[in-house]
Every structure is written in C-alpha cells, then in structure tokens.
C-alpha atoms as one frame of an Amber mdcrd trajectory, in Angstrom:
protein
 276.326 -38.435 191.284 274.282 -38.688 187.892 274.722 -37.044 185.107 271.771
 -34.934 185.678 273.115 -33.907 188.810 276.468 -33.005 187.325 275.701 -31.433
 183.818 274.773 -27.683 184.874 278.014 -27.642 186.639 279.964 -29.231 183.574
 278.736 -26.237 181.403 280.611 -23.392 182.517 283.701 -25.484 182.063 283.188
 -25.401 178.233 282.913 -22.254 177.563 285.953 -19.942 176.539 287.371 -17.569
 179.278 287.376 -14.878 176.652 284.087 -15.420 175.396 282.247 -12.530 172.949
 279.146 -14.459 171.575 276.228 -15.574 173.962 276.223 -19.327 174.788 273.833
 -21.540 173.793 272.935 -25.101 174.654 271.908 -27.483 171.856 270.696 -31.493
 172.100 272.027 -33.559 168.665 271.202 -36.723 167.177 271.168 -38.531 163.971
 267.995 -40.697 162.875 267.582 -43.012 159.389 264.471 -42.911 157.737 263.828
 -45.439 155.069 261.647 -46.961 152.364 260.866 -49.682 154.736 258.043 -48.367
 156.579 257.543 -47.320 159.850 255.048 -49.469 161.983 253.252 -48.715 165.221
 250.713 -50.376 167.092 247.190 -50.200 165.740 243.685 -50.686 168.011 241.276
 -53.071 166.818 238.374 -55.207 167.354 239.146 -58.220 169.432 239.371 -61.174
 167.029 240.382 -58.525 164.034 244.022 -58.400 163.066 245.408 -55.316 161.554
 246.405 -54.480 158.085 249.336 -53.038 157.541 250.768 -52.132 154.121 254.814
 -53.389 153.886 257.099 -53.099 151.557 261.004 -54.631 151.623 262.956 -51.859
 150.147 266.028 -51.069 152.412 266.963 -47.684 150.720 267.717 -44.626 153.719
 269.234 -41.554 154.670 270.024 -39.983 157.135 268.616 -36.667 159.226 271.242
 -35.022 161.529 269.342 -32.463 163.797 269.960 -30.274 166.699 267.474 -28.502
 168.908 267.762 -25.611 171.729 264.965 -26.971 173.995 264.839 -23.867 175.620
 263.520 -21.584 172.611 262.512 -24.499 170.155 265.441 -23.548 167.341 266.718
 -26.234 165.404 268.418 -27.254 162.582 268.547 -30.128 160.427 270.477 -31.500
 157.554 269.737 -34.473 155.129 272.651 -36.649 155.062 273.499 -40.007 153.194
 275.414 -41.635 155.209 276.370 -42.022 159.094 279.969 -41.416 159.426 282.943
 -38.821 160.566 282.488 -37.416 156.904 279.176 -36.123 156.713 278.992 -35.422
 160.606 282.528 -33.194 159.532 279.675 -31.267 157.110 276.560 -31.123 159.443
 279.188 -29.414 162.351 280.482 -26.878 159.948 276.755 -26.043 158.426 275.501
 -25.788 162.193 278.274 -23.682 162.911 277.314 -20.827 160.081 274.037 -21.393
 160.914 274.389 -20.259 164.688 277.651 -18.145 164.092 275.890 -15.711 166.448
 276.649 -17.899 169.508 278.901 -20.093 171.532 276.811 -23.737 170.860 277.607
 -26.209 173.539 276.141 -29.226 172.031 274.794 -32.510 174.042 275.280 -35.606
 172.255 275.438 -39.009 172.171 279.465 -41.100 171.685 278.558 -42.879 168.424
 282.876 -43.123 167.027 281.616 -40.578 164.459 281.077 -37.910 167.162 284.992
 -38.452 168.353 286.899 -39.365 165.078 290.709 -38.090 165.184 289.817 -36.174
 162.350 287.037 -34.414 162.934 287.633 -30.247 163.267 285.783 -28.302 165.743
 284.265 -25.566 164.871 285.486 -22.376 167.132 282.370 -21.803 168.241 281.127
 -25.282 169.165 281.968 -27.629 171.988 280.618 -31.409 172.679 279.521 -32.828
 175.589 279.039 -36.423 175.332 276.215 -38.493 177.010 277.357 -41.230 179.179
 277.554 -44.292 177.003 274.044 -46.389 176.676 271.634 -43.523 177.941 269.734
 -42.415 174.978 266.747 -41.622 177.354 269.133 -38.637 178.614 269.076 -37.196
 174.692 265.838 -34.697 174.809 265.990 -34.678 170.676 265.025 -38.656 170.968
 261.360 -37.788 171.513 261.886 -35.612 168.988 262.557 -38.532 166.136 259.620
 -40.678 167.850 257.365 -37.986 167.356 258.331 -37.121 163.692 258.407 -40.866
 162.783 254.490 -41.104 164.306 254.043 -39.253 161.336 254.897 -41.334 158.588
 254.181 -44.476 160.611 251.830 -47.211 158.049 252.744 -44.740 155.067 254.203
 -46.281 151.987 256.523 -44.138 149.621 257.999 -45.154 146.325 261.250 -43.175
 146.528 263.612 -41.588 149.016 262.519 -38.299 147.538 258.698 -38.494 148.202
 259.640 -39.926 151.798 261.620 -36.680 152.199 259.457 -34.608 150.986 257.137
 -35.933 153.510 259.666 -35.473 156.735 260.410 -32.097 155.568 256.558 -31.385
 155.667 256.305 -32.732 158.956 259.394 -30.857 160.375 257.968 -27.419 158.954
 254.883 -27.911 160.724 256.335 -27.895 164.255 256.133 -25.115 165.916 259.092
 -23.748 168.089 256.936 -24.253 171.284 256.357 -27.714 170.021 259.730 -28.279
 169.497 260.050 -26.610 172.931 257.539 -29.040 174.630 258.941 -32.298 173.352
 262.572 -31.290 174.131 262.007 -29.355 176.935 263.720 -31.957 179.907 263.798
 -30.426 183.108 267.230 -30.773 183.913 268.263 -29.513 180.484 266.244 -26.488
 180.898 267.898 -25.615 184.525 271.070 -25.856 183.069 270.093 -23.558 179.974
 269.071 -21.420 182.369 272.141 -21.023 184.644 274.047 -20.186 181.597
C-alpha cells in the first residue's frame, strides 16, 4: 500500500479519544530564501542568450509555513536558522495561533522535526512523510509558486527581500492557497475527519 492509500486511515489514530476542539489537518515545510537570486528559465529568440542579473551574496533565512489545503489558512513565521530551536518556536506560535483546534500536521523527517527535545504542543500531532517524497508535501508547490515571484529580482538586504515575500504571501488569496495545496488525497482525508 502507498502512503496515499494509507493516510486517511492513519488520521483517526492521532487524534485524542477525549477530544473537545475540532481537528484540523495542516501540510508544513520550511524554505530559505536568500540574497542570491532566484533564477528560472527565460524564452528568447533563437541565437539570443538571456540576461540575467546575479549577484554572490549567500545571506538567508528561513520561512517555516503551514497550510490547511482544505480552507486555504496558513501561517508563517520568519526564522533564522533551520534547526530543533527555532522549529521548538514556530510549533509553539502555530499552536496559539490555531488554539481553537486539534492540528494534525503533515510533514516532512528533516532530524529537526524529531529532535529528543522538542515539546509537543497538546494540541498538535506530526505525521511524517515517508523519507525522500517531497512530491507528497502539498505546501511544496506552495514555495515554487512564491519563489516565481522573486525569480531574476535583485535585493540589497535580507530586509527588502522580506519585505518582498511578505508582499507576495499577502496577496494570495485563501482559494489560491486552496488551489495550489489542494492534493486530492489530502483533501479526502480532510474530509473524512
């Protein structure tokens, strides 16, 4: 069986017997997003190489996000780093932020996602991705799209290039959000819940 085929039945198993708050079913991921600019493919006359503006600065941080694909609600957090640390913060922040549900979250095993010390919150639980299958994580398309965005754009500090993904993010619409996250069998099993 895949993992397709097994995750609406995994669900119920996660939730508390004694549950009071409505579940919910998130998608999580981390993306960097850098000085060093994003570059996509560019269509031109044949014989006619594209320009493309560059610049070797390797400074970054880090956006932790989560989205519901079935309503389009998501939340994201800046972050510096990639580690059990700042993952520790974006679980707790998530948590207050939907403290009005139970939040099963989908997600891939970076060792950040499982460190010893990482706490819980009460009204969270993980379900890890099998290992290597980033094209099961919904919130992937997600990061392609918002990176189209900035693609061939120069910025001269981390704060203008946030500035810039924080413009894109509050332009997307829930049923955007919706769309691009919006997997069938992630939907099913939102559904059944």
């Amino acid at each position: 069986m895949t993992f397709q085929n097994e995750f609406t039945a995994t669900l119920p198993t996660l939730i508390p017997r004694q549950l009071a708050l409505p579940p919910r079913l998130f998608v999580e991921d981390e993306s960097r997003f850098g000085l060093l600019p994003v570059i996509r493919r560019r269509i031109t006359l044949k014989g006619v190489k594209p320009i493309q503006p560059i610049q070797h600065v390797f400074e970054n941080y880090y956006l932790y996000g989560a989205v519901e694909p079935s309503s389009g609600a998501a939340f994201f957090l800046e972050m510096p780093f990639l580690d059990s640390q700042c993952y520790q913060i974006y679980l707790n922040e998530f948590s207050r932020w939907a403290s009005d549900s139970f939040n099963i979250m989908v997600l891939d095993n970076g060792s950040f996602h499982k460190a010893k010390g990482l706490i819980i919150p009460e009204n969270v639980a993980l379900l890890f991705l099998p290992p290597y299958s980033p094209e099961l994580n919904p919130i992937e398309r997600l990061w392609e799209y918002i990176k189209d965005q900035i693609a061939g754009k120069l910025f001269q500090n981390l704060d203008s290039l946030k500035d810039e993904v924080a413009k894109v993010i509050k332009r997307l619409s829930k049923k955007m959000i919706a769309s691009l996250t919006g997997y069938p069998y992630i939907l099913q099993a939102a559904n059944a819940l």
